[in-house]
N, C-alpha and C positions, 0 to 999 in steps of 0.2 A: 369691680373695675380695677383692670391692673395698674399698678404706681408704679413710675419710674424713681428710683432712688440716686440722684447721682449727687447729694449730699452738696448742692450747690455750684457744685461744680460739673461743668459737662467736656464730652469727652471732642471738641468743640476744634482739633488740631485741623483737621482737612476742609473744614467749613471757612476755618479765619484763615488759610492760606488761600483758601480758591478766591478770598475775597481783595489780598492781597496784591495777587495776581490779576486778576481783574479790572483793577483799579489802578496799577503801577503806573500806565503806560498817561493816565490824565493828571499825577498826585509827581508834584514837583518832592513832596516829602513821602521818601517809603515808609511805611508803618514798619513798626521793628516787629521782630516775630523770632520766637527761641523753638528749634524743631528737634529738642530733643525731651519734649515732656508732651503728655495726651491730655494731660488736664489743665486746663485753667478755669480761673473766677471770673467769669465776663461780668466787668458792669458797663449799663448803659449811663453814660452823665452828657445831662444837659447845663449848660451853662447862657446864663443870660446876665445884660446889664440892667444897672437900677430902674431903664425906663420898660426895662420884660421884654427887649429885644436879644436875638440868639446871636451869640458867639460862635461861628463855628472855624476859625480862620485862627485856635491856636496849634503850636505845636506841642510835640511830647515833652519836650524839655520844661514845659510851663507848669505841668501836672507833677505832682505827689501823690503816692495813694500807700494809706495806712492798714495794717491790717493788727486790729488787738491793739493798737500805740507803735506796733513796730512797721517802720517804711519800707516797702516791698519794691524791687527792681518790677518793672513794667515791661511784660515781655510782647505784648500785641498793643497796637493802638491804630488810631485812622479816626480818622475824620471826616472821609468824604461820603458820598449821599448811596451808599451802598445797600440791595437791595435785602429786607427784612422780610421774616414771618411773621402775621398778623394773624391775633383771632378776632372776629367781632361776636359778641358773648349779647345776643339780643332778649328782652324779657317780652314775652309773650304773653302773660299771664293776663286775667279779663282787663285787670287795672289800665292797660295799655291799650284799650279799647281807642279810645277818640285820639291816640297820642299815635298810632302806630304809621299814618301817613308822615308825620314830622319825623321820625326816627328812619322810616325808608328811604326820605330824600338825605339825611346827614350822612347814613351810612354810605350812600352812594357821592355823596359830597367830599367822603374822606378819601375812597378808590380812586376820584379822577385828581384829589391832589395829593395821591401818596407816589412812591416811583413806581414806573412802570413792571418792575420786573419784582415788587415784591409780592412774596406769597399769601394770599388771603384764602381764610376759609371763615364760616359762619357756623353758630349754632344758635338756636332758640331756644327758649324754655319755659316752663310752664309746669303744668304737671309732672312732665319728663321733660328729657332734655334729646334733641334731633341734631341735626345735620342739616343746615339748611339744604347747600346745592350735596346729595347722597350720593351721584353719581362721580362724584370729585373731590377726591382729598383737599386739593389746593386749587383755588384757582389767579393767574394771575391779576394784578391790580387793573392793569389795561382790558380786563376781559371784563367792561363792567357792565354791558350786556346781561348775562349768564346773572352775574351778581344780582341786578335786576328781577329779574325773570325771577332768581327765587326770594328775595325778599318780599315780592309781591306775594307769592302765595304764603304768606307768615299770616294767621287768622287768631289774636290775640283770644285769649278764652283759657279758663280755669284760676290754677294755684298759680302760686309761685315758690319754683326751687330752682332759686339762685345759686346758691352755694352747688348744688347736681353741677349747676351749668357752668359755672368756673371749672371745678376739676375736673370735667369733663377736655373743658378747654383748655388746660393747662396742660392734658396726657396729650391731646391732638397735636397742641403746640411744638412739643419734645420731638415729633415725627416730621417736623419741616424740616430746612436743609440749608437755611439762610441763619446765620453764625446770631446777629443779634433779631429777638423777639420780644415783641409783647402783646397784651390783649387790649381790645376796647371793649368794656363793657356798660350796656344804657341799661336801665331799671332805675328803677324807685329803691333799691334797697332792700325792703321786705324779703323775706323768706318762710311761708308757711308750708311746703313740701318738701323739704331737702330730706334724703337721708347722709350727707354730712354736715359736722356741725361747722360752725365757722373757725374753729381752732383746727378740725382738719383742713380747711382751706389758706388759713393763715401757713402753716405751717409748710404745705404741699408749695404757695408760693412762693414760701422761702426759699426751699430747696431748688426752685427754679431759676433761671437767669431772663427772666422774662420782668418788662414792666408793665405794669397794668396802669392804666388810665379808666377812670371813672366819671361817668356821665351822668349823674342823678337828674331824671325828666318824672314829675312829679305834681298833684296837686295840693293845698294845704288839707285840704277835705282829705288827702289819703291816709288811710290809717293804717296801711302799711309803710309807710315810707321808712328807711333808715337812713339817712346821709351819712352818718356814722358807720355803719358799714361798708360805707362807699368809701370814705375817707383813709379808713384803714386800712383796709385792699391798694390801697394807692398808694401812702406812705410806706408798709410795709414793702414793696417793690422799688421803693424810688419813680414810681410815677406819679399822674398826679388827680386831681379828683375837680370837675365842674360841675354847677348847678345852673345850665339854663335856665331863665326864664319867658324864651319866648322862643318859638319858630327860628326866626333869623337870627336869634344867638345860639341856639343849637346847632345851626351850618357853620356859624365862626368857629363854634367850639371846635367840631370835627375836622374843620379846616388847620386850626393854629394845632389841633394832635399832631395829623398829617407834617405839617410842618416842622414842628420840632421832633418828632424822628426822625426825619431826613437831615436835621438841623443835628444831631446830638453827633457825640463821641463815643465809641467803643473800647476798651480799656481792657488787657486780660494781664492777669499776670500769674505765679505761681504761687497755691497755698503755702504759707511756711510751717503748717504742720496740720496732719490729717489724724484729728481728735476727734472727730464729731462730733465738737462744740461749737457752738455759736460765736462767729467772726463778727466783728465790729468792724466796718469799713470805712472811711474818712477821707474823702480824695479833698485836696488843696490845690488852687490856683496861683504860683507868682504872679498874680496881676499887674505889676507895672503902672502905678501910678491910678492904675482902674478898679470901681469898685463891679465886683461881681459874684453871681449868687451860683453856687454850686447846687445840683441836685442829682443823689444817685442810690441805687438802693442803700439800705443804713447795715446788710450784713449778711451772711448768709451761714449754714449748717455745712460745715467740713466733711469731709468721706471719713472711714473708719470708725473707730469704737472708743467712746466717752474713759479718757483716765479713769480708773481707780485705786482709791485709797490702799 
């Protein structure tokens, strides 16, 4: 499987201006944007108050964002409901035998309240790892028709390789064309087919500017379940991780994703040095008298070649 290496940082200049522009003519605050560098660190950060409702109404001025302990000028930002890459990362595995009609209606729960114009594609997994709709890289959110149509024929049956179907979706992801991404992915956790391990997958999502959100749908009887893997796929990204337990909180869930990525901030700025080590990230809110909970990936792997002594 080929990997994309962009060490965290993607080459992201013509995607975060089209989005810029796009958005200028509805956004009383233009995003700032520096056009004379090809790479920036996209993070996605959400922000919400103590009662877990989103913020999206600051401006740039408000944010700090740390790289290593040292504060980094912030050369892209926005805030408005701009349209994203999406993968939805489904387990098909036998385990999701009696669960797989719950998971078709949330996935299609999350298309009709994501935006219109952002990019979705699907995979399945199981023994291997497919393409749900084959005939289309991407299909729009508004096309959930199409979307439909192929989740239905998803026929849950065999292993499961999870981890296949992450990096799978994580290389897909890299081919969209909408500046911020992330994946949903639903399983139980488990992983008895993969041929990567999860320290390849950890790592592959580091390097990504992608968040992932994890949906563990599961029963106690499963003796594959790993939440914990789910967890950490989530935190490592700066996304986040739910455990429905029922039908109709698995459509909330899908719903409040949907919602807080159209809800979130996109933030790019420029590495201050291309080590190929590991960046510690730390974005800050002047809050104003208000408490609020910052969430964004925790870091990412730099381009170029690790000092040596």
């Amino acid at each position: 499987m080929a990997r994309q290496n962009d060490g965290g940082m993607a080459p992201v200049l013509f995607a975060l201006l089209s989005v810029c522009l796009a958005g200028s003519a509805a956004r009383a605050q233009e995003p700032s944007f520096r056009t004379d560098s090809s790479e920036l660190v996209v993070l996605p950060v959400v922000v919400t108050d103590k009662q877990g409702r989103f913020i999206s109404d600051l401006t740039t001025d408000r944010f700090a964002v740390f790289d290593n302990g040292r504060r980094v000028p912030i050369e892209f930002f926005t805030s408005e409901d701009a349209p994203v890459t999406i993968g939805l990362v489904i387990d098909a595995s036998g385990s999701m035998r009696s669960k797989i009609g719950e998971v078709i209606a949330a996935t299609l729960a999350f298309a009709k309240s994501s935006n219109p114009d952002d990019e979705l594609f699907a995979v399945r997994f199981n023994d291997d790892v497919q393409h749900a709709v084959a005939d289309a890289p991407f299909l729009l959110a508004s096309d959930v028709g199409r979307l439909e149509t192929a989740m239905t024929s998803v026929h849950p049956d065999g292993r499961t390789a999870l981890y296949d179907g992450v990096m799978a979706a994580l290389d897909h992801l890299s081919r969209g064309t909408r500046a911020r991404k992330a994946l949903i992915v639903i399983s139980d956790g488990g992983d008895n087919a993969s041929a990567a391990q999860l320290d390849d997958v950890l790592k592959r999502a580091r390097d990504s500017n992608a968040a992932i959100y994890t949906v563990g749908i599961y029963d106690e009887a499963d003796i594959d379940r790993n939440p914990r893997v789910l967890k950490t796929l989530a935190q490592t990204t700066g996304g986040e991780r739910y455990l429905p337990h029922s039908p109709s909180e698995l459509l909330r869930t899908c719903r409040v994703i949907a919602r807080e990525i159209r809800s979130g901030y996109t933030i790019g700025y420029v590495p201050p040095e291309h080590d190929g080590a590991y960046h510690r990230v730390r974005v800050v809110i002047d809050a104003q008298q208000r408490k609020l909970n910052v969430r964004t990936r925790p870091g990412y792997f730099a381009a170029g070649h690790p000092s040596r002594p």
